[in-house]
Structure formats: structure tokens, C-alpha cells
C-alpha positions as CSV (number, residue, x, y, z in Angstrom):
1,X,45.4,-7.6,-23.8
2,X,43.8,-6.4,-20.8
3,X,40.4,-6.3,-22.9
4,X,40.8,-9.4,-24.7
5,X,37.3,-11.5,-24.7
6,X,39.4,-14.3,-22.5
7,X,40.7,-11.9,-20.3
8,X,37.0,-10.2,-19.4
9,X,35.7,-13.5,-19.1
10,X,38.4,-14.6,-16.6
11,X,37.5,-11.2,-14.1
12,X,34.1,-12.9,-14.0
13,X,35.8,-15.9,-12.2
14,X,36.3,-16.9,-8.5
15,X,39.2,-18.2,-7.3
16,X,38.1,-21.4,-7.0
17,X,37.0,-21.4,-10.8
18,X,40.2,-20.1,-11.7
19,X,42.1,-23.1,-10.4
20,X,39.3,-25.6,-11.4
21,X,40.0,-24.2,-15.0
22,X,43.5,-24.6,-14.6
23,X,43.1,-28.1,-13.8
24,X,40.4,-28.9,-16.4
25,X,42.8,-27.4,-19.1
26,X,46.1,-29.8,-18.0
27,X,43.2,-32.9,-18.6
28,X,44.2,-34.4,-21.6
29,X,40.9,-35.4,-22.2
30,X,40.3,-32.0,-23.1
31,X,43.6,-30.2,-24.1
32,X,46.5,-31.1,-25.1
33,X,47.8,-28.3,-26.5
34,X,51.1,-27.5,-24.3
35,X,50.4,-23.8,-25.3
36,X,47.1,-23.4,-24.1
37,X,48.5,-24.9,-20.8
38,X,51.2,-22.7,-20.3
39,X,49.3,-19.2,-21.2
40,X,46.2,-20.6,-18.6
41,X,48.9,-21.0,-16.3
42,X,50.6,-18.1,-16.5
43,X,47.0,-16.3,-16.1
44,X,46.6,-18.4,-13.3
45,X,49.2,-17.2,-11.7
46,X,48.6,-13.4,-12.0
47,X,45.0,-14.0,-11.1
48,X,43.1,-11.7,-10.3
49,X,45.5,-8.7,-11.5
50,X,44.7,-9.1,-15.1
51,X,46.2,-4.9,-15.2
52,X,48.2,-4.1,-18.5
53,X,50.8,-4.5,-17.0
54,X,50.8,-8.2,-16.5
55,X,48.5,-8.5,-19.3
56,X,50.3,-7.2,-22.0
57,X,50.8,-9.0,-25.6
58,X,54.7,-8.7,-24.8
59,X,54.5,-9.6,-21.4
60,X,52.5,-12.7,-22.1
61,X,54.7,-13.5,-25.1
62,X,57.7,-13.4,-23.3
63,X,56.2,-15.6,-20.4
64,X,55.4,-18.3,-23.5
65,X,58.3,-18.3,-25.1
66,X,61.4,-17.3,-23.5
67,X,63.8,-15.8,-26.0
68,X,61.9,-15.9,-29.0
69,X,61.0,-13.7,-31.2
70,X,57.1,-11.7,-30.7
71,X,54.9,-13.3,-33.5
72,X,51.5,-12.0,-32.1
73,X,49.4,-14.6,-34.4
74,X,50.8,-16.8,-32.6
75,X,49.8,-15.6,-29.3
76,X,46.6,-14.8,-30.8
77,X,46.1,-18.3,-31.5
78,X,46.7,-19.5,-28.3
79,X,44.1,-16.6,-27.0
80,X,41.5,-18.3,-29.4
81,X,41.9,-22.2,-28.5
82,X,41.9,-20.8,-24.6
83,X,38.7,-19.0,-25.0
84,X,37.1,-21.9,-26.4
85,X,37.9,-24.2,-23.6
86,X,37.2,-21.5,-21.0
87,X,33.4,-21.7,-22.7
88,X,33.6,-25.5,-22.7
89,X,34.9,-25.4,-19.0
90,X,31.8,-23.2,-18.4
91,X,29.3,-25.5,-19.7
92,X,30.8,-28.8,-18.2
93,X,30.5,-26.4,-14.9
94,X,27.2,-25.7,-15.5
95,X,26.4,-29.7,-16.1
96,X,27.8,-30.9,-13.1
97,X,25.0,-28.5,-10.9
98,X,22.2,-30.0,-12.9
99,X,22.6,-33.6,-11.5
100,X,18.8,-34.2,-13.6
101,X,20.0,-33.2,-16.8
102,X,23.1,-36.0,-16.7
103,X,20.6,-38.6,-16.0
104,X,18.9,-37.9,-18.9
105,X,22.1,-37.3,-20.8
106,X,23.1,-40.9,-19.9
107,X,19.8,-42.5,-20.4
108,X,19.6,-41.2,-24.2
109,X,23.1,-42.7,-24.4
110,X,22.1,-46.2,-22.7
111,X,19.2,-45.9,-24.9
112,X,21.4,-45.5,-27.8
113,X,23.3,-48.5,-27.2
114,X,20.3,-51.0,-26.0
115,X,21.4,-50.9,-22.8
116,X,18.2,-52.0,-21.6
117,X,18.8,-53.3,-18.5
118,X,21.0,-51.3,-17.0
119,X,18.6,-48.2,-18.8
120,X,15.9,-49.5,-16.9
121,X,17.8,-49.3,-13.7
122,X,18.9,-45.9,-13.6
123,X,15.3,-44.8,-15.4
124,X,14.2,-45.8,-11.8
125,X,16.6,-44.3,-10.0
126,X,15.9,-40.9,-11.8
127,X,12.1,-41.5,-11.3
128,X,12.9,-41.7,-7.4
129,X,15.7,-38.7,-7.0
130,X,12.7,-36.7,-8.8
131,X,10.1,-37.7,-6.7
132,X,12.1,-37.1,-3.7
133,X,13.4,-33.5,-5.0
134,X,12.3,-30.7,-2.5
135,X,11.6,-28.1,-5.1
136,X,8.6,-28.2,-7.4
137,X,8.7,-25.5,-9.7
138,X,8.4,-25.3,-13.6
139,X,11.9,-27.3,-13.8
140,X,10.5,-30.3,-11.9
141,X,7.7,-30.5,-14.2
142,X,9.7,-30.4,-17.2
143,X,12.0,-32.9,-15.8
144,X,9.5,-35.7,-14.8
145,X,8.3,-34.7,-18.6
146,X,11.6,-35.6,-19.8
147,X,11.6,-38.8,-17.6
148,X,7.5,-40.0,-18.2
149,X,8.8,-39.3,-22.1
150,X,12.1,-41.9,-21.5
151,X,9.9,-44.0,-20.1
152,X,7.5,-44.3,-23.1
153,X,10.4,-44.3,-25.3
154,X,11.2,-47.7,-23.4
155,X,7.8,-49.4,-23.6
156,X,7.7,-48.8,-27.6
157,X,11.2,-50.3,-27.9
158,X,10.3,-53.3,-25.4
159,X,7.3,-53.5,-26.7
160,X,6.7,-55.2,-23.7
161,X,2.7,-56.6,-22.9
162,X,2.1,-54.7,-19.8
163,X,0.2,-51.7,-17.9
164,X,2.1,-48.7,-19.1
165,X,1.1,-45.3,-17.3
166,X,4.0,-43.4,-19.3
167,X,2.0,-41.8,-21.7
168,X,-0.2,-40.4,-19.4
169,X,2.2,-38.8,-16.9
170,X,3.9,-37.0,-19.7
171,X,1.3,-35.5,-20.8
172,X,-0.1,-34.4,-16.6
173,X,3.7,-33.6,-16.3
174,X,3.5,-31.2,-20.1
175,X,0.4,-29.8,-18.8
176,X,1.7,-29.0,-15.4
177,X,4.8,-27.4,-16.9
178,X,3.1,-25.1,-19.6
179,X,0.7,-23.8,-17.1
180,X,3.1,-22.9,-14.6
181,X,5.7,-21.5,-17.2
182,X,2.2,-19.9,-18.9
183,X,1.2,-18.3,-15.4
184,X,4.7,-16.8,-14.4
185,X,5.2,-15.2,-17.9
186,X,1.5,-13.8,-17.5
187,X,2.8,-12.4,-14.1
188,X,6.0,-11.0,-15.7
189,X,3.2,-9.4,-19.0
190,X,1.3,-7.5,-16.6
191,X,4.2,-6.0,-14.8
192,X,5.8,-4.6,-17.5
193,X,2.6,-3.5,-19.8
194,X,2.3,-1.1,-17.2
195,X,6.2,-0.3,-16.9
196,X,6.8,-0.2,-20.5
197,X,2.8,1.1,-21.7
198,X,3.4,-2.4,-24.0
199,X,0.6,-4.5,-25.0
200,X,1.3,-8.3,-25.1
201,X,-0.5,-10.6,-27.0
202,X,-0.9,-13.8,-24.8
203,X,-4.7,-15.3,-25.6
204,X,-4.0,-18.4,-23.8
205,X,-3.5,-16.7,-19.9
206,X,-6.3,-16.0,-19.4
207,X,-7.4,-19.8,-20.1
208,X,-4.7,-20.5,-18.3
209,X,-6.4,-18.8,-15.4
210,X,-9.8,-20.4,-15.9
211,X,-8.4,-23.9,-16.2
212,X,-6.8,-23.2,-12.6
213,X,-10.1,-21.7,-11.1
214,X,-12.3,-24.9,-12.4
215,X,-10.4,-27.5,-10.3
216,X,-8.9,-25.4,-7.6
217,X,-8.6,-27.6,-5.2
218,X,-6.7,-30.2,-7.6
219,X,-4.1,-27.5,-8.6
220,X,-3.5,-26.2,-5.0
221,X,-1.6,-29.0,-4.3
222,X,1.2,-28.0,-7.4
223,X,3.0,-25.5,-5.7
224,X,4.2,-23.7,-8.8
225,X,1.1,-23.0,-10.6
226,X,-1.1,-22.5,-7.3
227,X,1.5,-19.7,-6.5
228,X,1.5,-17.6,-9.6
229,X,-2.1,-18.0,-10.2
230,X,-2.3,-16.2,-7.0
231,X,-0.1,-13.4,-8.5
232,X,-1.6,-13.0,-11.8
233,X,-4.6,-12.5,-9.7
234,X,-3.1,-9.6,-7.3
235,X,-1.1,-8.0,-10.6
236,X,-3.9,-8.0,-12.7
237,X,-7.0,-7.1,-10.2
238,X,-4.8,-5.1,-8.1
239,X,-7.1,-5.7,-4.9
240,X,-5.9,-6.0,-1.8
241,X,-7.3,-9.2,-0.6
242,X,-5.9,-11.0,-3.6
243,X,-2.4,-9.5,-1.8
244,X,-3.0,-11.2,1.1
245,X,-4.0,-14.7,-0.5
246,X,-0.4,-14.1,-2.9
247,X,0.9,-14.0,0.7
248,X,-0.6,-16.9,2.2
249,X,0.2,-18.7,-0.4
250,X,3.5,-18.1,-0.5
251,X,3.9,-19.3,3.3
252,X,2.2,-22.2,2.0
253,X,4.5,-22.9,-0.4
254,X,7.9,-21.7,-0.4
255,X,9.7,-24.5,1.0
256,X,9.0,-26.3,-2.5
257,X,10.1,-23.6,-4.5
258,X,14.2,-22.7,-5.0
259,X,15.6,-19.8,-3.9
260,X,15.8,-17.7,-7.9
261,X,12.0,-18.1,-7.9
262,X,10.8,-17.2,-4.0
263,X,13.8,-13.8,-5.3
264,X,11.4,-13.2,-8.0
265,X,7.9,-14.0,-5.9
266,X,8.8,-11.7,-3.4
267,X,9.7,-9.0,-5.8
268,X,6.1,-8.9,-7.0
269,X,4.6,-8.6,-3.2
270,X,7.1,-6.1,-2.7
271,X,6.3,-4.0,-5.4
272,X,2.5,-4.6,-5.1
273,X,4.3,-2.9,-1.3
274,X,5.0,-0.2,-3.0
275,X,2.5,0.7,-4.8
276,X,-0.2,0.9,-2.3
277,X,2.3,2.7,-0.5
278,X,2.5,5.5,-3.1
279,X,-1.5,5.6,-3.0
280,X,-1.1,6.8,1.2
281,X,-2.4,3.3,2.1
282,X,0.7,3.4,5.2
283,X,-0.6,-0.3,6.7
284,X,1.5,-1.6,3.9
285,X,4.4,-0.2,5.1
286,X,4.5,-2.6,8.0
287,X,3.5,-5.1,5.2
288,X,6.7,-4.4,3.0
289,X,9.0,-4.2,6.5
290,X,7.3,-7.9,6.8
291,X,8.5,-9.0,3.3
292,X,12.2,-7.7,3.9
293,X,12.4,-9.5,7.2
294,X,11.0,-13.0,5.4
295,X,13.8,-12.5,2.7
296,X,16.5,-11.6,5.5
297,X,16.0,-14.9,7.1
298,X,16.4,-16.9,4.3
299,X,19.2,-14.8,2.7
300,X,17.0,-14.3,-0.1
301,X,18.5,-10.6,-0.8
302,X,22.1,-11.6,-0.6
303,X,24.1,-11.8,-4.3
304,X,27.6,-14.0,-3.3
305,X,27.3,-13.3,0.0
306,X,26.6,-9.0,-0.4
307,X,23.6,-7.7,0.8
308,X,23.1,-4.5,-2.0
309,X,23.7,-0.7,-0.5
310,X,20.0,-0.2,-2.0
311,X,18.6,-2.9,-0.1
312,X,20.5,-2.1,3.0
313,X,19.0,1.4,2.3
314,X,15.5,0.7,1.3
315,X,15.2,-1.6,4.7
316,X,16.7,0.9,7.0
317,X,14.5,3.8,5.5
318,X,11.2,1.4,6.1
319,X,12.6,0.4,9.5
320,X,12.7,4.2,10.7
321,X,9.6,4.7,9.4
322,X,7.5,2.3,10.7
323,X,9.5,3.6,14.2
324,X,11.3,0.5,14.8
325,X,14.3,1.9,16.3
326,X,16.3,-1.0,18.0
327,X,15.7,-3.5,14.9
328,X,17.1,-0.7,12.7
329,X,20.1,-0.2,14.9
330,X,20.6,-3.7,15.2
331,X,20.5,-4.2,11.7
332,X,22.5,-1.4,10.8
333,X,25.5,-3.0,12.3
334,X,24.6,-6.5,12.0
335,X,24.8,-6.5,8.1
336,X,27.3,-3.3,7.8
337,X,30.1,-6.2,6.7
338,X,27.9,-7.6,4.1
339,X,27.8,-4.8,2.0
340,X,30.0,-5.0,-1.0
341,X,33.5,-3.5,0.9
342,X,34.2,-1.0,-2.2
343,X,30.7,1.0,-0.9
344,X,30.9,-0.1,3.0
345,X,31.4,2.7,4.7
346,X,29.8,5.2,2.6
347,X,26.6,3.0,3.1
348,X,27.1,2.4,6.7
349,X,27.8,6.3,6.9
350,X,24.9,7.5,5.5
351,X,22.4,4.6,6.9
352,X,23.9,5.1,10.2
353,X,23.3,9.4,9.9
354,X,19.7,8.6,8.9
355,X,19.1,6.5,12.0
356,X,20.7,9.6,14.1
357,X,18.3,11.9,12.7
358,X,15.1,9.5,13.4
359,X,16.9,9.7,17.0
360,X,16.8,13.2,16.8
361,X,20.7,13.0,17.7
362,X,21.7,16.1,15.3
363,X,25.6,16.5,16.0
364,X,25.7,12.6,15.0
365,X,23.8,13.3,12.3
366,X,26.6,16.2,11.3
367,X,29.9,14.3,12.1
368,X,28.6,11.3,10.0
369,X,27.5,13.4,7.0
370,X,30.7,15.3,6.8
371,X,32.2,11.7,6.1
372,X,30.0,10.4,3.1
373,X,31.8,10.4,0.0
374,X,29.7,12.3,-2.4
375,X,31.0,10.4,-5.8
376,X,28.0,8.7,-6.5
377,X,24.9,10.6,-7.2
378,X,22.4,9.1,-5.0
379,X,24.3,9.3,-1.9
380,X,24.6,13.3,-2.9
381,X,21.4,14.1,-2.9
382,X,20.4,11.7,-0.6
383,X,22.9,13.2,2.2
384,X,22.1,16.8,0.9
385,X,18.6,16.0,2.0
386,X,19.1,14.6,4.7
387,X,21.8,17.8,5.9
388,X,18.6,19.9,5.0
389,X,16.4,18.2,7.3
390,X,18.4,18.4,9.9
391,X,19.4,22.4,9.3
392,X,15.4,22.5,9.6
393,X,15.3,20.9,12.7
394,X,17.9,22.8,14.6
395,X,17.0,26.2,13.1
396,X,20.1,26.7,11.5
397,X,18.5,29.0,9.0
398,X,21.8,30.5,8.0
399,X,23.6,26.9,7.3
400,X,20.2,26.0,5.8
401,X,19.7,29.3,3.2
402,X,23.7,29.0,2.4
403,X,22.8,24.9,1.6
404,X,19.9,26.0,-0.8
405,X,21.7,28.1,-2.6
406,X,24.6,26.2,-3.2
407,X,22.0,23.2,-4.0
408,X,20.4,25.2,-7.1
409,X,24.2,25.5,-8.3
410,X,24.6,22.2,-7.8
411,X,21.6,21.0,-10.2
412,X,22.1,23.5,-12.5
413,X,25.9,22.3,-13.6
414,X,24.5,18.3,-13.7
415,X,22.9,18.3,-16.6
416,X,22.7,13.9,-16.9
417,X,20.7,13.7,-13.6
418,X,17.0,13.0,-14.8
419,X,14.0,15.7,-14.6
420,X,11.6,13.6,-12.6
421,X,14.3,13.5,-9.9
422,X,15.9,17.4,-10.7
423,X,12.2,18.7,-10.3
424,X,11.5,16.4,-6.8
425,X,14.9,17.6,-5.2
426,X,14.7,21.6,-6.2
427,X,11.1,21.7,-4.8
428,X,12.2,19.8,-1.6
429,X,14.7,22.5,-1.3
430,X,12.9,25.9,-2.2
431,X,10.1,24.7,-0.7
432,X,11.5,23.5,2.8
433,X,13.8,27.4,2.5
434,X,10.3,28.9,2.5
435,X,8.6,27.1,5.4
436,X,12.0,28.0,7.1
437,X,11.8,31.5,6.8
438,X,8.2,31.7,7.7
439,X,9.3,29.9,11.1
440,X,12.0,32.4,11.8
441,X,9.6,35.2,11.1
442,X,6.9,33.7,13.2
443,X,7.8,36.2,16.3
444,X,7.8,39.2,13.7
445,X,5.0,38.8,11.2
446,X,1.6,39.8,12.6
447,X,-0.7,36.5,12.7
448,X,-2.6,37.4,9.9
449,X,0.5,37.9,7.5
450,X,1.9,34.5,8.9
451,X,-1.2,32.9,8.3
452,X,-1.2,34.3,4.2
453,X,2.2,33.2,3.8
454,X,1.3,29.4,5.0
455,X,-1.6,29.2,3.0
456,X,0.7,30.2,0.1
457,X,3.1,27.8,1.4
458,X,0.3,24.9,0.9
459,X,-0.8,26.0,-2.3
460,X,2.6,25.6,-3.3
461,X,3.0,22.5,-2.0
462,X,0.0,21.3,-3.7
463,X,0.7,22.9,-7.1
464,X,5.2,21.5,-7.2
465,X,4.4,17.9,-8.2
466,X,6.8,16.2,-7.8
467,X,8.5,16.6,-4.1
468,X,11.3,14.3,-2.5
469,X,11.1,13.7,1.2
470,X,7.3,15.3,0.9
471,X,5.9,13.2,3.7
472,X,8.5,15.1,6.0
473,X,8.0,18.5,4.3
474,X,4.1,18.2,5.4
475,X,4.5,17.0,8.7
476,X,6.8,20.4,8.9
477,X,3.7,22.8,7.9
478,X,1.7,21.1,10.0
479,X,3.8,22.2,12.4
480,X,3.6,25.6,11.3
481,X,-0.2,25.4,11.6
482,X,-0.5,24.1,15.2
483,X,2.3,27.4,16.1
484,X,-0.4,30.1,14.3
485,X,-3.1,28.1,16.4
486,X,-1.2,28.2,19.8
């Protein structure tokens, strides 16, 4: 039972929700059936150890019904009416954190029952909650759509002889909410015609766009569409100053926009990051270090309180980078118990040995390495590269040769781990074996025969394609070069 759809829905919940559904299922508003109650309870209880051996059709049954016979329709039964009012739980959950959706729920029932006065009244009310709401994304032109429609709905009913401005407001509030909807999916279009070599058919962006650009100035005061316009125009263009406005206008703007839309707004810079970064243009590493700072302040990268391994990763390896030693530290250990705790200390581990090695402190490096559970495949190869940099560093040529060889072993029995990344990690390693051995022949190859073997080395380099770690690898020959010069 372990695998029953109620059960897998129920690991999804908090504690909290598990004891809010508890007490939504004793309402008799909702359920009365003393079956339903009694199995929730039970499940209550054993929360969150739904194992098979709590969970088990017998288990359960017993539980239910002490002494009985096992009839498993019947228990199936009560699976059924539970999982329906786990879904109906859900939804009523769901309702009660979109205050602006019950007002309109209750004005359509007012409505219904020519409630007029009292209709009127909270019509207000709503009017005033939304033009008080800090946010003004999509949503809040929808909303004040929904609300501008109400209130026309009421003038035809009252048919009332007065100045009505209804009418009107829905239709600024449609037009609002269809181009910012229109501009963010034309954001979203771009990105992934280039992901996914797709071609979308969406004839209305780029009048979306135009419309924008002829009354500028009007629309730079809607948050919502003045922000994506800004990033259709860096995704689609792809020049830099069109990053910076996309910036600037997300400093303009981001206090009126909710937290799932800045997560998705600063996605797009960051990958625009990236992207220039990949092209050698390094100014934007500082700009990406920028981005991650922005979204640590706000708490814009934390999922129920977690910060993810890969962000904690992807900031520490920009961090080191850019050379920015004490933030790194600092941040290291200031977020080390807001990773998830079932990949803590791997992630601290490994982060932490990376830092060592910018620091050049190579036995730190070594102790912390030896600790890094190797289960998950990018923590493998990412600690296997980092043990090879730091063999390079201390000539350990021995330790280094052995690692290589066991390395090519290593990718030769995975045969799941993709060839983009197979081919970027076995030329990191050959390749770095290589410029080892011509370092630890330096003192015994004449200058001329060191000086063929690094110009093989390059042309090697050049020729591999894909490399992992290349940016160190070059700085490495380089090194090489200035020896043969010295």
C-alpha cells in the first residue's frame, strides 16, 4: 500500500498539512464518513513513515477494524473516498492563498442572488485591496479584468443612468494582461527555439513589441510588460546593451513583481550570463556573481527553505573565479545548513576542497577529498578533477599518471554518462597527463625537443573539442611557455 496514489500524495505533505487534513476530514461539512476518518487518522499518526511496514493492506485493515475479517474492497473503498477529499483538501488549500479569487467567487454568488447592495459593497472593497496590491504582474491585470468585468455586469443589471467607466477599464485591464502574458511567452519562445532547434509560430509578438515601442513611455509605467519587453529584446537581439537595460529595468521594477516571476526574470539574465561567458567575454562573470548576490538577498534561490547543491556550487565556483576569497569563505559556511541535509556534507566537502585549492592550501584540498562520497556522478568527476589539479600542482606525477589511468577505467565501465561530458573529462585528463610529463622532463629534454612537444601539446589542445576545466588547462601551458622562455 506503500505506492497507493493516496499514499504518494500524502509524502508530498508537511506536517502542518498533514494535520490540517486531518482536521478538514473530521468537518462534517465535508465528511462524514467514520471510515475515511479513522484510516486519515491512522495515517496521521504514522506520518511521515508511510514504509510497508506501517503501510500494509493488513496493517491498515487491522487498524480499521479490529477483529474482522480482511475484505480488501472494502479498504479499497475507503482508499478512494480519502483520495478524493485529499484533492478537495488541496484545492480548498489552494483557495484560501488566493484571497482575489474568493472575492470574485462571492461576488458571482451575491450577484446570483441580487444581493445588490451588499454586492456593491464588497465590489468596492475588492476594487481597493487591488489597487492597493504591491505586485503588478499578469495576475493583477487579469484580476482588475475580472473586477472592471463585475462591475459592468452591475451597471447592465442596475441599469442605472450614470457615468460608467467599466467597460473601458476592462478592456485597458484585457489589453494590459494579453500583452504581458504575450511578452513573457515570447521570452520563454526564444529561449527554447534555440534549446530545442523548434520553430514557434507566434505572429502576434512581434506586434506585441511594436505596440510597446510606439507609446514607451505609457507602458513603462506597467511593470510587467515594461520588464519583459526588455527581455524579448536582450533574447532575441542578443546585444549587450539590451542586457544592461533588462537589468536596469529589473531594479526598477522588481518590488512590484512576486517572487515566482523575479525566479524566472533572473533566470534569463543569468543565462544571457552565461552565454557571453562561453563566448570569453569574462566582464560578465562579475555580472553573473552580481545576479547571484541580488537573488541571495532576497532568498530568491531558496525552494522551502534549501538553497540547491548546484546553486551552492555554481556560486562558489563564480566566487573563486572572480578571486573573491573572503565572500566565498563566508558563504561557504554561512549557507552550509541550508543545503538539503541528505547532500550537506558532501556539498560542503567538495565546495569547501575547491575553495582550498583557490587557496593553494593542497593537504586541505586532499583530507577533504578523501571524504566526498562519490555516489552521485557529478560529485565523481567533479572531485576527480579537482584531485587532478591539485596532483598537477604539487608535481605528484606518480599519484597523477596512477589517477589517469584509473580515470580511463573509470569511463570506460559507465556507459549511461553522456558523450559531450565522457569526451570533455577524458581530454581534461590525457591532456593535463601530457603537459605533466613534459614538465617533469623539462630538466632532461634539450630545449628544442621541449619546445616540439608543447607545440604538439597546443595543437592538441586546439584540435580535442570539447575540454572540462580548459580555462585551467591553458593557464597550465602557458606556464610551460614562460619555463622554455626563462
Amino acid at each position: 500500500m506503500h505506492n497507493n496514489k493516496l499514499i504518494i500524495l500524502l509524502k508530498s505533505f508537511e506536517r502542518r498539512e498533514m494535520t490540517r487534513f486531518l482536521e478538514f476530514s473530521h468537518s462534517p461539512y465535508f465528511n462524514k464518513h467514520e471510515g475515511v476518518q479513522a484510516l486519515i487518522a491512522y495515517l496521521s499518526t504514522i506520518f511521515p513513515d508511510f514504509s510497508e511496514r506501517r503501510c500494509h493492506r493488513e496493517v491498515i485493515f487491522r487498524e480499521l477494524f479490529p477483529g474482522q475479517p480482511h475484505v480488501q474492497s472494502q479498504l479499497a473503498l475507503l482508499f478512494t473516498y480519502a483520495s478524493r477529499l485529499a484533492e478537495q483538501f488541496l484545492a480548498i488549500e489552494q483557495l484560501e492563498e488566493e484571497p482575489q479569487n474568493q472575492e470574485l467567487l462571492l461576488l458571482r454568488r451575491l450577484r446570483a442572488r441580487q444581493q445588490y447592495k451588499r454586492y456593491e459593497k464588497a465590489l468596492k472593497a475588492a476594487e481597493e485591496q487591488a489597487r492597493q496590491a504591491a505586485f503588478r504582474d499578469s495576475n493583477w491585470y487579469y484580476h482588475k479584468y475580472q473586477l472592471a468585468t463585475e462591475a459592468d455586469y452591475f451597471y447592465t443589471l442596475t441599469a442605472e443612468r450614470r457615468t460608467d467607466s467599466s467597460l473601458e477599464q476592462k478592456q485597458l485591464a484585457l489589453d494590459h494582461f494579453y500583452l504581458a502574458e504575450k511578452l513573457r511567452d515570447a521570452c520563454e519562445m526564444e529561449v527554447r527555439s534555440h534549446i530545442l532547434k523548434l520553430h514557434y509560430a507566434h505572429p502576434l509578438a512581434e506586434w506585441a513589441v511594436q505596440e510597446v515601442e510606439r507609446e514607451l513611455e505609457t507602458y513603462s509605467q506597467e511593470p510587467a510588460i515594461a520588464m519583459y519587453y526588455r527581455l524579448y529584446r536582450m533574447i532575441s537581439e542578443g546585444e549587450t546593451t539590451r542586457y544592461f537595460e533588462a537589468r536596469q529595468a529589473l531594479e526598477d521594477y522588481q518590488a512590484f513583481l512576486p517572487a515566482p516571476e523575479l525566479k524566472a526574470i533572473y533566470n534569463y539574465l543569468q543565462n544571457y550570463c552565461i552565454q557571453q561567458i562561453n563566448k570569453g567575454e569574462e566582464a560578465f562573470l562579475k555580472e553573473i556573481f552580481r545576479l547571484y548576490q541580488a537573488q541571495l538577498d532576497r532568498e530568491l534561490l531558496l525552494e522551502s527553505g534549501h538553497l540547491s547543491e548546484w546553486h551552492y556550487k555554481n556560486i562558489v565556483t563564480t566566487a573563486l573565479r572572480l578571486q573573491e576569497m573572503q565572500w566565498v569563505q563566508q558563504f561557504i559556511e554561512a549557507f552550509r545548513e541550508k543545503l538539503p541535509p541528505e547532500v550537506r556534507d558532501n556539498a560542503y566537502r567538495f565546495n569547501l576542497a575547491s575553495f582550498y585549492y583557490a587557496a593553494r592550501q593542497y593537504s586541505e584540498v586532499l583530507r577533504l577529498l578523501t571524504q566526498v562520497e562519490y555516489s552521485d556522478l557529478r560529485y565523481n568527476l567533479g572531485a576527480k578533477a579537482l584531485l587532478l589539479r591539485t596532483y598537477y600542482d604539487l608535481e605528484e606525477y606518480e599519484a597523477l599518471h596512477s589517477l589517469t589511468e584509473s580515470f580511463k577505467q573509470y569511463l570506460h565501465r559507465n556507459k549511461l554518462m553522456a558523450d559531450l561530458r565522457r569526451q570533455g573529462y577524458y581530454n581534461l585528463f590525457m591532456l593535463t597527463r601530457r603537459a605533466a610529463q613534459l614538465r617533469s622532463n623539462l630538466d632532461y629534454f634539450s630545449t628544442d625537443r621541449s619546445r616540439k612537444e608543447l607545440q604538439k601539446l597546443q595543437e592538441s589542445i586546439t584540435r580535442a573539442g570539447a575540454i572540462f576545466n580548459k580555462g585551467w588547462l591553458l593557464e597550465k601551458v602557458e606556464e610551460l611557455v614562460e619555463m622554455l622562455r626563462s
